[in-house]
C-alpha positions as CSV (number, residue, x, y, z in Angstrom):
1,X,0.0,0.0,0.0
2,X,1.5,3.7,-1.0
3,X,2.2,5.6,2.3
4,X,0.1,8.4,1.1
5,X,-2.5,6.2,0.6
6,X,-2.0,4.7,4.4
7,X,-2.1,8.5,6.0
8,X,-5.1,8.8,4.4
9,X,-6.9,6.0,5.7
10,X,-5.6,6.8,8.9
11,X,-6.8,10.1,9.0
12,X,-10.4,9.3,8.3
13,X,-10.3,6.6,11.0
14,X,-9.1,9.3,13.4
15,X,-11.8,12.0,12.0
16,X,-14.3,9.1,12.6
17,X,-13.1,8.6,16.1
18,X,-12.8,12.7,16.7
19,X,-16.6,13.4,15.8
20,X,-17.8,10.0,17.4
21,X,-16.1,10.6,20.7
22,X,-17.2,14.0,21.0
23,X,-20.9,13.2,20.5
24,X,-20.5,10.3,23.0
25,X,-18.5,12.5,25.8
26,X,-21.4,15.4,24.5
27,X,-24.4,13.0,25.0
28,X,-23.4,12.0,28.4
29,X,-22.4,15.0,29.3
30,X,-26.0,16.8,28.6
31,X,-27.8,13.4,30.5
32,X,-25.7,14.6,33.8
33,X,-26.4,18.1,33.2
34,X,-30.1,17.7,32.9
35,X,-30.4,15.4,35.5
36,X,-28.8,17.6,38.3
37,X,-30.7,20.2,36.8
38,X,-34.5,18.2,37.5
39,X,-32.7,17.4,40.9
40,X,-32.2,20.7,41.6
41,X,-35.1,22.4,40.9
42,X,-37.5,19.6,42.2
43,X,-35.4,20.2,45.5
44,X,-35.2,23.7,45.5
45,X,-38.4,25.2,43.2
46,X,-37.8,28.8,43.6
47,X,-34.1,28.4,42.5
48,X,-35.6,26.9,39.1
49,X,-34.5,30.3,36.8
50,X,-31.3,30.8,38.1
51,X,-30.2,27.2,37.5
52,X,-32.4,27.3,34.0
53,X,-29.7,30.5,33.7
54,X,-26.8,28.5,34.7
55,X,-28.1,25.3,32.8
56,X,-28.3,26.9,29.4
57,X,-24.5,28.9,30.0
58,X,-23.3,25.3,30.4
59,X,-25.0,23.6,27.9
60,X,-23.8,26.2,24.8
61,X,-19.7,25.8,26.9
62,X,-20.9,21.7,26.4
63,X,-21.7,22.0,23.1
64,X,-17.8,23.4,21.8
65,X,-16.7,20.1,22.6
66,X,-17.7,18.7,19.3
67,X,-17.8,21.8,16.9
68,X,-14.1,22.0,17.6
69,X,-13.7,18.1,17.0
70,X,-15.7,18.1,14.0
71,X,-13.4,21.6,12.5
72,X,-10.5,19.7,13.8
73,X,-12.0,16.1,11.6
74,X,-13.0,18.3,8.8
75,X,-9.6,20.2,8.6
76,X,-7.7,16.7,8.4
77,X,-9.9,15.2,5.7
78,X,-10.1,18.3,3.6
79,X,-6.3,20.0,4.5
80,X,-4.5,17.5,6.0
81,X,-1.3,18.4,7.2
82,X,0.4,15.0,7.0
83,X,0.1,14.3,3.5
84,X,1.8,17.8,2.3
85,X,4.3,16.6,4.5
86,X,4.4,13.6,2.2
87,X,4.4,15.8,-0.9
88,X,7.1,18.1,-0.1
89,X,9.8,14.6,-0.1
């Protein structure tokens, strides 16, 4: 198999693995949140808008995680650095 060839494959494995991780680390990351949320307001009721507040600040921090890992998959699939790296040889 041309080395090229190889980085290539390799690089859409790890692009696969970037996006898939994220949404899994994403997903279970939102579960937790919203469940502490439910916890806390059923515990506390009048507390409900502040954490709602809180809740949504950490939800939009949560959901970087994968918009960076899916700029970082698309810029080795479209750009990828290892390959010109090849090229210039």
């Amino acid at each position: 198999m041309e080395l090229t060839a190889h980085v290539m494959s390799m690089t859409v494995i790890a692009a696969g693995l970037l996006i898939g991780l994220g949404a899994l680390g994403t997903a279970i990351g939102f579960a937790l949140l919203g469940g502490k949320f439910l916890e806390g307001s059923s515990r506390q009721p009048e507390l409900t808008p502040m954490l709602q507040t809180k809740m949504f600040i950490v939800a939009g921090l949560l959901d970087a995680v994968p918009i960076i890992g899916v700029a970082i998959a698309l810029l080795l699939i479209f750009a990828n650095p290892f390959t010109a790296a090849l090229a210039g040889k």
